[in-house]
C-alpha atoms as an extended CHARMM CRD file, in Angstrom:
* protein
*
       178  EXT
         1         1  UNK       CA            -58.3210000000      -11.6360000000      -22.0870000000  PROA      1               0.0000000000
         2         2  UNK       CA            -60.1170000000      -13.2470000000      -19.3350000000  PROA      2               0.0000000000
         3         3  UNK       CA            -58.2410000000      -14.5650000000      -15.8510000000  PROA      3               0.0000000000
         4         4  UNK       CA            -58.5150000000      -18.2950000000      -15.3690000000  PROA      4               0.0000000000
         5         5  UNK       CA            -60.2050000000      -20.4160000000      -12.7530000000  PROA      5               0.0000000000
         6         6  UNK       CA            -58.3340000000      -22.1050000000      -10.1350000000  PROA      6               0.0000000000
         7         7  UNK       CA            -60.1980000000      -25.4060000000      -11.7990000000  PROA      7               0.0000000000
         8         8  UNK       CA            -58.3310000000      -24.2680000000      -14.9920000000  PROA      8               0.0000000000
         9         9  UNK       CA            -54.7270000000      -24.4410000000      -14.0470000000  PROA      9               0.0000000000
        10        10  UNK       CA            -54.2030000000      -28.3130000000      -14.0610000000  PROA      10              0.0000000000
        11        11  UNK       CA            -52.7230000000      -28.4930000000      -10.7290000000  PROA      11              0.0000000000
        12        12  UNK       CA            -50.7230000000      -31.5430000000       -9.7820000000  PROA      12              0.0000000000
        13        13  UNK       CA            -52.1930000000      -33.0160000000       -6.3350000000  PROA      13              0.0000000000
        14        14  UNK       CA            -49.9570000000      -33.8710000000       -3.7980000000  PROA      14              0.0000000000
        15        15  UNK       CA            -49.4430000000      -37.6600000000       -4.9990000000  PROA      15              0.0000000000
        16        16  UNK       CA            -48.8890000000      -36.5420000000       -8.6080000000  PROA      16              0.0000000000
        17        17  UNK       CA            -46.0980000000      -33.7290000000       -7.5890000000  PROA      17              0.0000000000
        18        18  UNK       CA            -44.3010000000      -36.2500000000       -5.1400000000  PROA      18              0.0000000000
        19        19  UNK       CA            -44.3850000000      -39.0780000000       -8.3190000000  PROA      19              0.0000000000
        20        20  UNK       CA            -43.4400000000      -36.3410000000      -11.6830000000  PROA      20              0.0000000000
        21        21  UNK       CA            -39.9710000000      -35.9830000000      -12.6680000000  PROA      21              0.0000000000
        22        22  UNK       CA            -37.7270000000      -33.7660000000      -10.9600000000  PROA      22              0.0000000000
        23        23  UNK       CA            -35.8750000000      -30.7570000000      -11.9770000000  PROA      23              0.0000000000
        24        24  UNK       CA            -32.4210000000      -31.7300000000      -11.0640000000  PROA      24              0.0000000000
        25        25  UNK       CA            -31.6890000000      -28.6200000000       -8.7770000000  PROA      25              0.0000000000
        26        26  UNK       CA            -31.4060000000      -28.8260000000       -4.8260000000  PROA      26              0.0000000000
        27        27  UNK       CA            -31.6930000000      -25.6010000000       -2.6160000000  PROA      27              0.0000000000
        28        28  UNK       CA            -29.4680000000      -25.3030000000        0.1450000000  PROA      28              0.0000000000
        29        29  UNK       CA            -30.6370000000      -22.4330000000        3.1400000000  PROA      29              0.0000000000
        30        30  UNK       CA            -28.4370000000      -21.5790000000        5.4790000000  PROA      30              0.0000000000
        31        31  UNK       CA            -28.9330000000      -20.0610000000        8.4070000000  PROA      31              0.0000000000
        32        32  UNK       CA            -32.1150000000      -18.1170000000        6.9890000000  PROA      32              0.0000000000
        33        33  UNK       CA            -33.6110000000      -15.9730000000       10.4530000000  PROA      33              0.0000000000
        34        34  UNK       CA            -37.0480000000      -15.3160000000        8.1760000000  PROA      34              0.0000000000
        35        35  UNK       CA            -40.0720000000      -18.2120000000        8.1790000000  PROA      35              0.0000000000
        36        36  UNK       CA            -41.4740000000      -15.8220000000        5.5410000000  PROA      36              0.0000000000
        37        37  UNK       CA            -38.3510000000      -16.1120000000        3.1440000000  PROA      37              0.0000000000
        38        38  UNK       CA            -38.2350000000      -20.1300000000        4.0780000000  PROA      38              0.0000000000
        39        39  UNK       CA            -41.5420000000      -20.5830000000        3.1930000000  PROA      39              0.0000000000
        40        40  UNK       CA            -41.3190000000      -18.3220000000       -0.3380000000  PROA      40              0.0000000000
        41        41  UNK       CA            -38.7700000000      -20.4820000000       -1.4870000000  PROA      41              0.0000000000
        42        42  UNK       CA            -40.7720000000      -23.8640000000       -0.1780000000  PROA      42              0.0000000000
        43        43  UNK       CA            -43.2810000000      -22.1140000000       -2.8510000000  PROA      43              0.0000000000
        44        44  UNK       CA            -40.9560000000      -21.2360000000       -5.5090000000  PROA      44              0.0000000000
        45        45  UNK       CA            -39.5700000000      -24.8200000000       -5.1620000000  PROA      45              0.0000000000
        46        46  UNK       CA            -42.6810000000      -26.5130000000       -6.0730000000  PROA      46              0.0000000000
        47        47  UNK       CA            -43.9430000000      -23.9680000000       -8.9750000000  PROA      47              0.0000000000
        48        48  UNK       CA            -40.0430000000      -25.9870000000      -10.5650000000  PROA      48              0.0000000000
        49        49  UNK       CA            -40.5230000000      -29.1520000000       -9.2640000000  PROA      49              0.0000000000
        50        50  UNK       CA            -36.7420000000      -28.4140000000       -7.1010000000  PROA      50              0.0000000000
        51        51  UNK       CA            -35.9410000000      -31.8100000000       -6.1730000000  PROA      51              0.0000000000
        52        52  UNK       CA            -35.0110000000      -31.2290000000       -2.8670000000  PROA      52              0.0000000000
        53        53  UNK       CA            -34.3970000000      -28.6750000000        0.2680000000  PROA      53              0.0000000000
        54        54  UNK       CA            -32.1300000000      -29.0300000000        2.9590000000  PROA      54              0.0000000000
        55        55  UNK       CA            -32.6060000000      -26.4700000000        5.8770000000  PROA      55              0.0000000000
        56        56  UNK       CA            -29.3200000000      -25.7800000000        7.4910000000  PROA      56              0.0000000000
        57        57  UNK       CA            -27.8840000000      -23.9880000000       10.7950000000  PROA      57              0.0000000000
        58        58  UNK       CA            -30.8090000000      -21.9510000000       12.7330000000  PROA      58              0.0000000000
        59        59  UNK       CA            -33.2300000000      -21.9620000000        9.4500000000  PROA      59              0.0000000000
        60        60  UNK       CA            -36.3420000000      -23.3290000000       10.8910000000  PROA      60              0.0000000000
        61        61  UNK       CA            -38.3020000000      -26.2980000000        9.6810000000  PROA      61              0.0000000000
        62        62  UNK       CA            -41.9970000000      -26.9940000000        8.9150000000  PROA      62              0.0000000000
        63        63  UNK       CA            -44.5100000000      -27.8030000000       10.6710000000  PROA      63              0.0000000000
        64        64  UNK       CA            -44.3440000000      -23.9990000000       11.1730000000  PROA      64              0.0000000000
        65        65  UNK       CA            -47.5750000000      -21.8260000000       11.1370000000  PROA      65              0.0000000000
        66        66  UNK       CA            -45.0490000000      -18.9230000000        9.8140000000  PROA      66              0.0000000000
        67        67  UNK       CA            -43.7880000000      -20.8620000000        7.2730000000  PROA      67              0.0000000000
        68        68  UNK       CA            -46.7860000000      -21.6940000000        5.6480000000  PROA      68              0.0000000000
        69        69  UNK       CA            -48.4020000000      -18.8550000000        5.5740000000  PROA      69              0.0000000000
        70        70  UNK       CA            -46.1400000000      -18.2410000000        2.5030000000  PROA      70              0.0000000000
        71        71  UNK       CA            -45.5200000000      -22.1230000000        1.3810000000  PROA      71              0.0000000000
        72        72  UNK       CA            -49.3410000000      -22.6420000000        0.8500000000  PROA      72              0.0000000000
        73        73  UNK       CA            -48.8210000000      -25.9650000000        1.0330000000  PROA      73              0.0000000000
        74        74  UNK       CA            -45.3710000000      -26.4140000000       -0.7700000000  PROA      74              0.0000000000
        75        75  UNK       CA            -44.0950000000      -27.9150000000        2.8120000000  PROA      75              0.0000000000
        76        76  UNK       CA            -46.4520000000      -31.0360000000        1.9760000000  PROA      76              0.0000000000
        77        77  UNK       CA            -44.8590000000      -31.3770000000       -1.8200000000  PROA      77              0.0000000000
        78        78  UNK       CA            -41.3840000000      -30.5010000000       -1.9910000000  PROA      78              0.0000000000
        79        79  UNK       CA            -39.1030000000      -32.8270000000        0.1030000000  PROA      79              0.0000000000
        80        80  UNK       CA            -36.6970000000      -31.1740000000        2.7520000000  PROA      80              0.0000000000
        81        81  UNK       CA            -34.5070000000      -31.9300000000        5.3260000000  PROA      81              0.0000000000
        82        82  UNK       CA            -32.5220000000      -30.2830000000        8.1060000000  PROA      82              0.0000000000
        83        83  UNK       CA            -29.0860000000      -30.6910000000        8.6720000000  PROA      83              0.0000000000
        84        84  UNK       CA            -26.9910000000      -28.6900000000       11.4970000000  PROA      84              0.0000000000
        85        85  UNK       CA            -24.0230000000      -28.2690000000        9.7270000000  PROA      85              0.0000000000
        86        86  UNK       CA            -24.5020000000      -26.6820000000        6.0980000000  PROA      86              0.0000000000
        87        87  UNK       CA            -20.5120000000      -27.9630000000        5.3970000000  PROA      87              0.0000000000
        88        88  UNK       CA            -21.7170000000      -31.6890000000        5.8000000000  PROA      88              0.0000000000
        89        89  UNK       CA            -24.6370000000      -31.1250000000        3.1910000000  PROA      89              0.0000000000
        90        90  UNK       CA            -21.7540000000      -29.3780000000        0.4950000000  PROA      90              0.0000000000
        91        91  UNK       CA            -19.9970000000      -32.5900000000        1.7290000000  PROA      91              0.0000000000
        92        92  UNK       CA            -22.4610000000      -35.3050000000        0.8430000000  PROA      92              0.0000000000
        93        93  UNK       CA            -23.8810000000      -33.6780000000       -2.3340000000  PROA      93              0.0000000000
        94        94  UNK       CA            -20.1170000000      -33.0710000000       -3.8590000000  PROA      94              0.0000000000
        95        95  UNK       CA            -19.8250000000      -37.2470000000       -2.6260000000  PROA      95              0.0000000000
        96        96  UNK       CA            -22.6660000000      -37.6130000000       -5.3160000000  PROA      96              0.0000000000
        97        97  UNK       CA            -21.5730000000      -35.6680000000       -7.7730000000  PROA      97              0.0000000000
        98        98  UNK       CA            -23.6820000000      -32.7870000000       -7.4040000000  PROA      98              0.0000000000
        99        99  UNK       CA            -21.7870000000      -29.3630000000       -8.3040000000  PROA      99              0.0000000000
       100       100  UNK       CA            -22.7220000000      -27.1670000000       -5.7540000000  PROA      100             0.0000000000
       101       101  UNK       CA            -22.7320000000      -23.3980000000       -6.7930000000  PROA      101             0.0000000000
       102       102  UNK       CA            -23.2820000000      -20.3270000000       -3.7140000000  PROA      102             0.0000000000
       103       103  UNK       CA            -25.2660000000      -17.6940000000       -4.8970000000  PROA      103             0.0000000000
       104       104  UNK       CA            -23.2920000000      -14.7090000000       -3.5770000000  PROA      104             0.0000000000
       105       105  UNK       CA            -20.9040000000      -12.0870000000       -4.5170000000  PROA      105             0.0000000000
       106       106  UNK       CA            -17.4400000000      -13.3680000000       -4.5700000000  PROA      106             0.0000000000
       107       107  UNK       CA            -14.4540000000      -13.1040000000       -6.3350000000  PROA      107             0.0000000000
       108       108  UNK       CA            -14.8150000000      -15.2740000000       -9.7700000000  PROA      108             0.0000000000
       109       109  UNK       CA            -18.2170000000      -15.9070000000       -9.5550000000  PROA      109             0.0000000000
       110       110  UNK       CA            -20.2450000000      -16.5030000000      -12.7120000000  PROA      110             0.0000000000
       111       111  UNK       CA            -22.5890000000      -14.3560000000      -13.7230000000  PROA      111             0.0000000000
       112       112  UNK       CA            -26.0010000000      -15.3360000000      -13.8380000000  PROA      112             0.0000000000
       113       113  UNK       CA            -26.6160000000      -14.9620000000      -17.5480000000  PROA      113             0.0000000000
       114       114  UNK       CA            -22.9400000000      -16.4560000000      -18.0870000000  PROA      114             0.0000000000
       115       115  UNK       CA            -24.0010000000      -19.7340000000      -16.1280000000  PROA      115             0.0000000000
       116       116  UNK       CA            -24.4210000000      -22.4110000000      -18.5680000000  PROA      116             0.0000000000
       117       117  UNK       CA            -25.7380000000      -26.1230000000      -17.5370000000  PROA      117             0.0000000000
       118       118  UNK       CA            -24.8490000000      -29.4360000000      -18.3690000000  PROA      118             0.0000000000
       119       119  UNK       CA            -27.0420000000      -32.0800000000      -19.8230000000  PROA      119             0.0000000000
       120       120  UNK       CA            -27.4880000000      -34.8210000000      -17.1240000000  PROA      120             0.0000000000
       121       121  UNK       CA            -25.5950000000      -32.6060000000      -14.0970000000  PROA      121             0.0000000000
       122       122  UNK       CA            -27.3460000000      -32.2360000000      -10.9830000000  PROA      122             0.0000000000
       123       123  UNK       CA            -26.7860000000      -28.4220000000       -9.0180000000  PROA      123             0.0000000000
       124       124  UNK       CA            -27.3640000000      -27.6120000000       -5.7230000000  PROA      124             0.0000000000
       125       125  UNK       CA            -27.5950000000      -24.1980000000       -4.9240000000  PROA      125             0.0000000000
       126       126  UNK       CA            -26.1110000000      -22.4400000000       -1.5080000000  PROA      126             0.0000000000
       127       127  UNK       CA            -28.7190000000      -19.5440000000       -0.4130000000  PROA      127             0.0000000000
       128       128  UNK       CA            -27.0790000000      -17.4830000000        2.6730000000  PROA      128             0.0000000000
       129       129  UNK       CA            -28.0840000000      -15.5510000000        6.1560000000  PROA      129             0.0000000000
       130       130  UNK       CA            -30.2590000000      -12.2650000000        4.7830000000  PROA      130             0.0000000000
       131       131  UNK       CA            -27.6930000000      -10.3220000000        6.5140000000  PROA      131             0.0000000000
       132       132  UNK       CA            -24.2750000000      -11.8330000000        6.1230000000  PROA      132             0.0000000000
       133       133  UNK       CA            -24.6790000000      -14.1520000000        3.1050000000  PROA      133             0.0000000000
       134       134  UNK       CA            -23.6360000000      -17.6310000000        2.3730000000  PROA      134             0.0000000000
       135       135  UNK       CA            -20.3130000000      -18.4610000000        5.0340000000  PROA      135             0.0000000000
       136       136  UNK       CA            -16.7260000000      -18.3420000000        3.8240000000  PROA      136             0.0000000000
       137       137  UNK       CA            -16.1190000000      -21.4750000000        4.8340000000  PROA      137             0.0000000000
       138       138  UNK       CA            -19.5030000000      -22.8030000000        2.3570000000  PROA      138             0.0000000000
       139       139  UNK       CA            -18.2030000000      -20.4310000000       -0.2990000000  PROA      139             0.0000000000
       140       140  UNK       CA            -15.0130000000      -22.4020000000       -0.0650000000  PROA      140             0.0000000000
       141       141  UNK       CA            -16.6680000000      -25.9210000000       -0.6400000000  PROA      141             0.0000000000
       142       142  UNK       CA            -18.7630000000      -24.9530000000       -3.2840000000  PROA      142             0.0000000000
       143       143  UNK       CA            -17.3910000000      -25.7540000000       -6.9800000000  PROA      143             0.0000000000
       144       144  UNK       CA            -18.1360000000      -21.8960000000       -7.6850000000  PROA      144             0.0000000000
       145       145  UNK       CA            -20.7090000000      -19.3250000000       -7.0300000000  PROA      145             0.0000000000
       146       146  UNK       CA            -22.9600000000      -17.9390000000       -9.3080000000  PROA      146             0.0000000000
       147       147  UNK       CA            -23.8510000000      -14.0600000000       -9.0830000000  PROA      147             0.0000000000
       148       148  UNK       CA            -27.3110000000      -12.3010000000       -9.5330000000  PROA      148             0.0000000000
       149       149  UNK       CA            -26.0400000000       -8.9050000000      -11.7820000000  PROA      149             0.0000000000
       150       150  UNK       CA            -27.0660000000       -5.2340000000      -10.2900000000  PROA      150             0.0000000000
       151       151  UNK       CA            -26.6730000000       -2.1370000000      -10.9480000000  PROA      151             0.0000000000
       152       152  UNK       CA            -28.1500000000       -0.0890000000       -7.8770000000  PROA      152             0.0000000000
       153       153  UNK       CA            -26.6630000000        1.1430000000       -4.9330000000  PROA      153             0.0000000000
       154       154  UNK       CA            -27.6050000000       -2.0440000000       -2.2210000000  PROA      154             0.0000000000
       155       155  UNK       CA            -26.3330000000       -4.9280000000       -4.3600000000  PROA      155             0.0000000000
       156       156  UNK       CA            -28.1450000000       -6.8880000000       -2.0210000000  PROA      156             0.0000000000
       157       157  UNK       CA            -31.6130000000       -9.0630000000       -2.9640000000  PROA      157             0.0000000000
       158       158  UNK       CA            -33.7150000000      -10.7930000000       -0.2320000000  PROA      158             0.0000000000
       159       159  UNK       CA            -32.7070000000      -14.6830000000       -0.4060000000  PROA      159             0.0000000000
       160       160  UNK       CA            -36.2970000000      -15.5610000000       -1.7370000000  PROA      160             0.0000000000
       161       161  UNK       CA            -36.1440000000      -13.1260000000       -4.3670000000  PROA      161             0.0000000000
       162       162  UNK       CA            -32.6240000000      -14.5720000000       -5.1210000000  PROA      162             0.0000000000
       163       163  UNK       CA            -33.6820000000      -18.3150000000       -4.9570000000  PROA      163             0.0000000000
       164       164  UNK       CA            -37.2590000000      -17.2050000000       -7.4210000000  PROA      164             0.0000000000
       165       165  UNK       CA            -34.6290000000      -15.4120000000      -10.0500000000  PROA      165             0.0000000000
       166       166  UNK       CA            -31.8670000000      -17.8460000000       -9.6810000000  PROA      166             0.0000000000
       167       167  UNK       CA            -34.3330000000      -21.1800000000       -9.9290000000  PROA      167             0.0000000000
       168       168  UNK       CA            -36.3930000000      -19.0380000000      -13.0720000000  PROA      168             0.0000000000
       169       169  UNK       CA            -33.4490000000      -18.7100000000      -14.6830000000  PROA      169             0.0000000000
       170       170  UNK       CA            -31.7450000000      -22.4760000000      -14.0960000000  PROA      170             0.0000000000
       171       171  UNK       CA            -35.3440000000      -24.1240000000      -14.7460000000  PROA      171             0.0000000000
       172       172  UNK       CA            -35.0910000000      -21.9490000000      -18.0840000000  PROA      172             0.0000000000
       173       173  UNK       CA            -31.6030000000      -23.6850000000      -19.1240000000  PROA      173             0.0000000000
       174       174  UNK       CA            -32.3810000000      -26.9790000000      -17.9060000000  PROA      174             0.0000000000
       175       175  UNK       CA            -35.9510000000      -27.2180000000      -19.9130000000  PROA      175             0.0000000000
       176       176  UNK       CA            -36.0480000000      -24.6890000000      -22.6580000000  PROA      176             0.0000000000
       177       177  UNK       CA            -32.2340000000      -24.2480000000      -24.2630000000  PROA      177             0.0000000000
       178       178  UNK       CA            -31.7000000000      -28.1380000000      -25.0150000000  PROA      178             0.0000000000
């Protein structure tokens, strides 16, 4: 077993990433305080080709030298957007069709492993505040919520380890189980 080259991973440049098909998920962060967990996700984002981010509340937007010290880059693929008010965003997307899902522990939430996706259905995924988790009033919005199983004593992931297993898993429905 030998460790490939950077020159042998057929990396998409940044023109190529912005024109390839989309997977049909959008990640919603609200009110994230870390520029280390924004940017991980920016990263995770573009390893799926996540159609869109929308940074909401106090979660802080690129240019940021914090940011990308943990995006590499993935500020300059993935398309974002800020919005104040992470109610309006549920708002528009539900407008579009888009069934929006928080990712928190709630009372009839869907187990990850239970979740299963519709051909041709766009998602857009609520990701909360590390320390209080996604708002009542989002959870409320959102067509359901989707929860990440544990068995430990914290019950409690960071959000970019959250949005990597979450996104893994979704990517995996949308791509592989058709």
């Amino acid at each position: 077993m030998r460790k490939l080259e950077n020159s042998e991973l057929d990396r998409k440049s940044i023109e190529d990433f912005k024109k390839s098909a989309k997977t049909p998920l959008i990640l919603i962060l609200d009110d994230i305080r870390s520029l280390h967990n924004i940017g991980s996700v920016f990263r995770t984002a573009d390893a799926f080709l996540i159609e869109k981010i929308y940074l909401c509340g106090i979660t802080a937007t690129p240019p940021n030298k914090e940011i990308h010290k943990t995006a590499l880059g993935a500020t300059e693929t993935v398309a974002w957007e800020h919005a104040e008010n992470v109610l309006d965003v549920i708002q528009k997307l539900k407008a579009e069709k888009i069934q929006t899902f928080a990712i928190e522990q709630v009372e009839s939430a869907i187990f990850l492993q239970n979740f299963e996706v519709e051909n041709n259905q766009k998602y857009a995924l609520v990701f909360g505040n590390e320390v209080f988790g996604v708002a009542q009033e989002a959870v409320a919005l959102c067509d359901g919520a989707i929860e990440i199983p544990q068995l430990g004593t914290k019950h409690s992931l960071n959000i970019s380890v959250s949005a990597g297993i979450v996104v893994w898993d979704l990517f995996k429905k949308l791509h592989f189980s058709k």
